[in-house]
C-alpha positions as CSV (number, residue, x, y, z in Angstrom):
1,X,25.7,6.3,5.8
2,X,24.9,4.1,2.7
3,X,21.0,3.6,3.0
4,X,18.2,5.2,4.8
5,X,14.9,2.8,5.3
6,X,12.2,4.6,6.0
7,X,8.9,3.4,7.6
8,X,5.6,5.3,8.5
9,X,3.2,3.1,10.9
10,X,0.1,4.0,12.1
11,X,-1.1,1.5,15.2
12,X,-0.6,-1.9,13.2
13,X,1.3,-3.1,16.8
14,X,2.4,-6.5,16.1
15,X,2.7,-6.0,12.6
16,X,4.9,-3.8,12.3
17,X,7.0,-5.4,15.0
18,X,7.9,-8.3,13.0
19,X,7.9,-6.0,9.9
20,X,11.0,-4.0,11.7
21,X,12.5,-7.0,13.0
22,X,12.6,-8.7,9.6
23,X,14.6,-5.5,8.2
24,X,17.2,-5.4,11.3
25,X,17.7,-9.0,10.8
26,X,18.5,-7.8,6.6
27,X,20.6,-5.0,7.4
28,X,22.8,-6.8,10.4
29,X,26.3,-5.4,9.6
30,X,25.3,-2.9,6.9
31,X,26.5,1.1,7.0
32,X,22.2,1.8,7.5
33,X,19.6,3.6,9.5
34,X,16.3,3.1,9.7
35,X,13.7,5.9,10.4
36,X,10.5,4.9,11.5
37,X,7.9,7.8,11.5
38,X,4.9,7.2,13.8
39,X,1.7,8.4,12.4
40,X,-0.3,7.6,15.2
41,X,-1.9,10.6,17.7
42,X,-2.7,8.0,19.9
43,X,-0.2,5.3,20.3
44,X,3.7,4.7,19.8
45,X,5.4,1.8,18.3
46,X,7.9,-0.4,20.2
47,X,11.8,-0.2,19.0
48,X,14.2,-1.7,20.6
49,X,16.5,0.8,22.2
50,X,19.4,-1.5,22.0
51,X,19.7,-0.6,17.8
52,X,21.4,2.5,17.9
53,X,20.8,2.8,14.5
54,X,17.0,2.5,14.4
55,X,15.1,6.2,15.6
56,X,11.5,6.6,16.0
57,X,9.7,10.1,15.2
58,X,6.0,11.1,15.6
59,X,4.8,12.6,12.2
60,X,4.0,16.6,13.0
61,X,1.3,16.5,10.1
62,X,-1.1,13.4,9.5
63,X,-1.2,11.0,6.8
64,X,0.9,9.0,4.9
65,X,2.6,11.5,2.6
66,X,3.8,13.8,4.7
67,X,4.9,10.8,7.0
68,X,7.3,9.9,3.8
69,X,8.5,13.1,3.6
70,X,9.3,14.1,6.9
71,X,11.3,10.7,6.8
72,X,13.1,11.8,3.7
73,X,13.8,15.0,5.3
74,X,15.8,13.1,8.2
75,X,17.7,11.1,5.8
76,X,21.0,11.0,6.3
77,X,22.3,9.2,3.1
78,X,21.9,9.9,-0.4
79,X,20.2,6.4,-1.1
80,X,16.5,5.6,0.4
81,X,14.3,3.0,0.7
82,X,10.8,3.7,1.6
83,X,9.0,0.5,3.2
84,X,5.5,-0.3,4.3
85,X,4.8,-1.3,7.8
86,X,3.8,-4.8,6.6
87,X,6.4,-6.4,5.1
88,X,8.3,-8.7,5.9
89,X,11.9,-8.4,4.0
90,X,14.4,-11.5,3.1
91,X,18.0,-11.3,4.9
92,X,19.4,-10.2,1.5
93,X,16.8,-7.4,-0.1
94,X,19.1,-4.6,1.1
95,X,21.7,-5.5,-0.3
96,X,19.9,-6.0,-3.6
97,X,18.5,-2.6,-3.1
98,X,21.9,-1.1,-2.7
99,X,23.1,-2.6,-5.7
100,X,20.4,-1.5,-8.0
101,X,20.2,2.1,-6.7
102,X,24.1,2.1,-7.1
103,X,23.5,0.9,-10.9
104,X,21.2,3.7,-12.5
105,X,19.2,6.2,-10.6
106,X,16.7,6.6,-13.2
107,X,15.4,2.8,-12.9
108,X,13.3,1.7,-10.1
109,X,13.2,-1.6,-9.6
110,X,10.0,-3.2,-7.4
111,X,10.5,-6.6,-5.6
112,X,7.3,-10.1,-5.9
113,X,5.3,-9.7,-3.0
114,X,2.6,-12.3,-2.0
115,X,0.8,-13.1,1.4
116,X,2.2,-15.3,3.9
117,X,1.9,-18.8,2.9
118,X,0.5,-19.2,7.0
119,X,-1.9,-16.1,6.0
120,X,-2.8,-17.6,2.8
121,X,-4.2,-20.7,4.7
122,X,-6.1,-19.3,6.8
123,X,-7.7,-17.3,4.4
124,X,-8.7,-20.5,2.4
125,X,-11.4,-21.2,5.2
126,X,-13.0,-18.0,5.4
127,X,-15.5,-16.6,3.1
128,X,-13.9,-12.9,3.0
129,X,-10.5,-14.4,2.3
130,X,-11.3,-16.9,-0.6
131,X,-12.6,-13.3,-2.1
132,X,-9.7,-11.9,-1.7
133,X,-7.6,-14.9,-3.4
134,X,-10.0,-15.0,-6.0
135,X,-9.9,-11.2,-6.7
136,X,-6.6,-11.3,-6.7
137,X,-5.8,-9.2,-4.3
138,X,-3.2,-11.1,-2.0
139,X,-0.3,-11.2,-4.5
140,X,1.1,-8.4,-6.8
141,X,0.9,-10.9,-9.9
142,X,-3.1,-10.5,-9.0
143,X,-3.1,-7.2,-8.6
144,X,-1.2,-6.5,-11.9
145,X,-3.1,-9.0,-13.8
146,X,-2.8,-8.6,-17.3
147,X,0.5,-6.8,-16.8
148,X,2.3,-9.4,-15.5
149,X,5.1,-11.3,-17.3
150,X,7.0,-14.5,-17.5
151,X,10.2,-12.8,-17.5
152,X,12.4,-12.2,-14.9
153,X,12.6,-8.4,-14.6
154,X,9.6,-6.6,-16.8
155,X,8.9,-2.9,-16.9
156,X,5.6,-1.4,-15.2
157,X,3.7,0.7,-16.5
158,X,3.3,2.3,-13.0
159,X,4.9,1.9,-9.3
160,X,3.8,1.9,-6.2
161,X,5.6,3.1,-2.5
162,X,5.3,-0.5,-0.3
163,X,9.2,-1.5,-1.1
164,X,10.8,1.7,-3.0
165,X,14.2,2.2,-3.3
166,X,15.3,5.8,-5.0
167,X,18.1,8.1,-4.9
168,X,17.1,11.6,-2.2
169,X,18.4,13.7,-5.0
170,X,15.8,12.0,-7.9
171,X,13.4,12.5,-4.8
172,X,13.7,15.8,-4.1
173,X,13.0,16.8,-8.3
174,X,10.1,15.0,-8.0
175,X,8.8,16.7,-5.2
176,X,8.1,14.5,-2.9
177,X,4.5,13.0,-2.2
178,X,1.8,15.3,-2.2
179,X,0.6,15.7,1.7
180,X,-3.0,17.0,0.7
181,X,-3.9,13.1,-0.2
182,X,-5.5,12.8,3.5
183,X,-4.9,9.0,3.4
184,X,-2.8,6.3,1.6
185,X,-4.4,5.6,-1.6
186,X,-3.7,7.5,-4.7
187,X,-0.8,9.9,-3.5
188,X,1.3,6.3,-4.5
189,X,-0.3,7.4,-8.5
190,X,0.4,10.7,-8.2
191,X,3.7,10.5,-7.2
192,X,4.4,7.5,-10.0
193,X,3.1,9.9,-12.3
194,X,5.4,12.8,-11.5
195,X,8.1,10.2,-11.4
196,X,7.8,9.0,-15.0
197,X,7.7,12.9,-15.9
198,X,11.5,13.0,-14.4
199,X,12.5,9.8,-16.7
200,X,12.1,7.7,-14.0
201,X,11.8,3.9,-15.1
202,X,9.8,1.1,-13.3
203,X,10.3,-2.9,-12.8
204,X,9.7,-5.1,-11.0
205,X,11.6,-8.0,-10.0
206,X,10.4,-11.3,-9.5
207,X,13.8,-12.6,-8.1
208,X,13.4,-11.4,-4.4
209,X,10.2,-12.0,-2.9
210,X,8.7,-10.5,-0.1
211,X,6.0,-11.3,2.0
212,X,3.1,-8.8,2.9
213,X,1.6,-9.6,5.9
214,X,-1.8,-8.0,6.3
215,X,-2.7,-10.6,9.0
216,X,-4.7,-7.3,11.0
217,X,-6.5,-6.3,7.7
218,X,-8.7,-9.4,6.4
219,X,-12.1,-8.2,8.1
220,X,-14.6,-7.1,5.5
221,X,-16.0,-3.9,7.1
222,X,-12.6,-2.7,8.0
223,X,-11.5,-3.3,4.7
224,X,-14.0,-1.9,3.4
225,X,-13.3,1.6,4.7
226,X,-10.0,1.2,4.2
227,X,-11.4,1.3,0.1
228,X,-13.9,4.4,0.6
229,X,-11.0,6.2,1.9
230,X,-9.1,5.0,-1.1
231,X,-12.1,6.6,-3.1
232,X,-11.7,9.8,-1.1
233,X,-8.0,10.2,-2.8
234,X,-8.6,8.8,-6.2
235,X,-10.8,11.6,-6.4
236,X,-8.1,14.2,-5.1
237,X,-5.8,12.5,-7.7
238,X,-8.1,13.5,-10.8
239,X,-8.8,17.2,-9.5
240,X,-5.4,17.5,-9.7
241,X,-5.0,16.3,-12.7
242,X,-4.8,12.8,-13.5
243,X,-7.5,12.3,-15.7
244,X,-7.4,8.2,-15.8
245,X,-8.4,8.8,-12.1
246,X,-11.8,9.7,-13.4
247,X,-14.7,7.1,-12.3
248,X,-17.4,8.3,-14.4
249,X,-20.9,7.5,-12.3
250,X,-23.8,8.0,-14.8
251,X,-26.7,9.9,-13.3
252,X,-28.8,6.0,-13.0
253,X,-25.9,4.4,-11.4
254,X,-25.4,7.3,-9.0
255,X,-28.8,7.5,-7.9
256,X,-28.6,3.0,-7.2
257,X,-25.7,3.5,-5.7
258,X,-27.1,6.2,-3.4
259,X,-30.2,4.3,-2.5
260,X,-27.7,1.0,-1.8
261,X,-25.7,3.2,0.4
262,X,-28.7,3.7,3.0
263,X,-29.7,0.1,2.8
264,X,-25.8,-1.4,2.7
265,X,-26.4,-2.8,6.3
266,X,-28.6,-5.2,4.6
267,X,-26.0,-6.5,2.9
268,X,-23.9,-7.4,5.9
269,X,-27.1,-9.1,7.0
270,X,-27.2,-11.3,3.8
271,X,-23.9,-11.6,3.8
272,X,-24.1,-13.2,7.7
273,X,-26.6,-15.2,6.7
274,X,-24.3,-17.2,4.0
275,X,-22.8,-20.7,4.7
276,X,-19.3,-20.6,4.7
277,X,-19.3,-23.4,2.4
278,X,-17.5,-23.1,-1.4
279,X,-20.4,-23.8,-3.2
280,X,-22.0,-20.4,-1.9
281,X,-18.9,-18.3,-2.4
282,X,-20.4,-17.4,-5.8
283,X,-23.1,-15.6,-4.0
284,X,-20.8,-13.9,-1.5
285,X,-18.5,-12.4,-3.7
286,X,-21.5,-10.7,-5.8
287,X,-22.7,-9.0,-2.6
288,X,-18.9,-8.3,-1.9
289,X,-18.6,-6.5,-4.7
290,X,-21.6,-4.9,-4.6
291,X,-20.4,-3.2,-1.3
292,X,-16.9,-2.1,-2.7
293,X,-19.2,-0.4,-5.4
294,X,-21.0,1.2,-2.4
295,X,-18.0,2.5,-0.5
296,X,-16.0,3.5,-3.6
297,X,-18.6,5.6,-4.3
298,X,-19.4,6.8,-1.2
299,X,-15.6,7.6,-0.4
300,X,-15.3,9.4,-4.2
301,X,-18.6,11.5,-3.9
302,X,-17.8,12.2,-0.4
303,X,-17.1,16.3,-0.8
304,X,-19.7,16.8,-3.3
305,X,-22.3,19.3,-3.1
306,X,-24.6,16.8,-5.0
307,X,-24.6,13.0,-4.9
């Protein structure tokens, strides 16, 4: 066995359908398996029996990290690729992958993502999703702002799990991911971390580009839990010891962001009330943000004795 893909989904349904079928179409006649690991307690994914080399397994534990490791666990070659459930891969990014992981073991090299050009239309008539443009947060050139580069290959100064090809022997001296991180999130920064403290290199490579397709995960309030529970582990990540983790609330922007917690409901009412017209986008993405302050904070303070 040359390469082991592994995938943890958790209900994304037709998603991750055309997420797997995008990766059996890449890895038609190559020496690989594919492990998908089923997070779900209440639902199973779809694959195809007739791909011998594709094998489904529900997660013992919960959560993300231990869904990654259990994968790695079943691996059955020495090279591994982990892979979001919402990606969608083009015909020839495995055998990039091979090639790099059979170059140097210590260098991990991250492919271009961006949203679906279909997704990225839509989200050009909807008020949430010309936030999200805006903010950058439907490409990884947005999300790395100031980090990006013009050249082809760059190094990062951190990495991230969506698309990650590394050797299971540089895996297992890392450690694996952390399975207290209760939900995806941080466990990506602590595992980078404990990465670059095995001389482990990361780039990313604008060459290949994949598409991410979130299609299910462009509704505010959804999204908007889906960043409290993000707050939940970027605070597990600095009690264990990252210490850039650390979002500093001072005691008279706890106490607003308290009150604005029991009253965030008006916000949705505002924010229902705004035309979906350009010229008030301004507006919406002030109360956006706003909320994302609300629910960060609410997901980060969310164990304390004293908010």
């Amino acid at each position: 066995m040359q390469l082991s893909i592994i995938i943890p989904t958790k209900d994304r349904g037709k998603i991750f359908d055309q997420a797997l079928q995008s990766v059996l179409a890449a890895i038609d006649g190559l020496d690989t398996e594919v492990i998908v690991i089923n997070d779900s307690k209440s639902s199973r994914p779809a694959v195809p029996l007739k791909f011998r080399n594709v094998k489904l397994f529900d997660n013992p534990k919960s959560g993300v990290a231990s869904a990654r490791n259990f994968g790695a666990s079943l691996s059955q070659a020495e090279l591994m690729l982990f892979m979001d459930d919402d990606f969608l891969i083009p015909a020839d990014s495995i055998t990039r992958v091979i090639k790099i992981l059979e170059r140097d073991s210590k260098k991990i090299h991250l492919f271009n993502w961006i949203y679906p050009p279909t997704l990225q239309q839509r989200l050009t008539g909807l008020q949430f999703g010309r936030y999200l443009i805006q903010h950058g947060f439907t490409s990884v050139q947005g999300w790395l702002g100031d980090e990006w580069r013009d050249e082809e290959v760059f190094e990062l100064k951190d990495g991230a799990s969506y698309f990650l090809p590394i050797h299971k022997s540089v895996f297992a001296a890392i450690g694996g991911y952390n399975e207290d991180f209760p939900h995806a999130g941080a466990e990506d920064y602590d595992f980078v971390q404990r990465a670059k403290e095995n001389g482990i290199r990361f780039y990313l490579d604008k060459s290949c580009v994949l598409y991410h397709n979130e299609e299910d995960r462009i509704d505010l309030k959804n999204w908007l839990q889906r960043k409290k529970r993000n707050g939940e582990t970027i605070k597990l990540a600095f009690q264990l010891g990252h210490q850039t983790m650390l979002i500093n609330y001072s005691p008279n922007k706890r106490f607003i962001l308290k009150m604005l917690s029991h009253i965030k409901f008006l916000f949705f009412v505002f924010l229902n009330l705004i035309p979906n017209i350009s010229f008030f986008d301004r507006v919406y993405f002030r109360f956006t943000n706003t909320l994302l302050a609300i629910y960060i904070y609410e997901g980060y303070t969310k164990n304390d004795k004293v908010k």
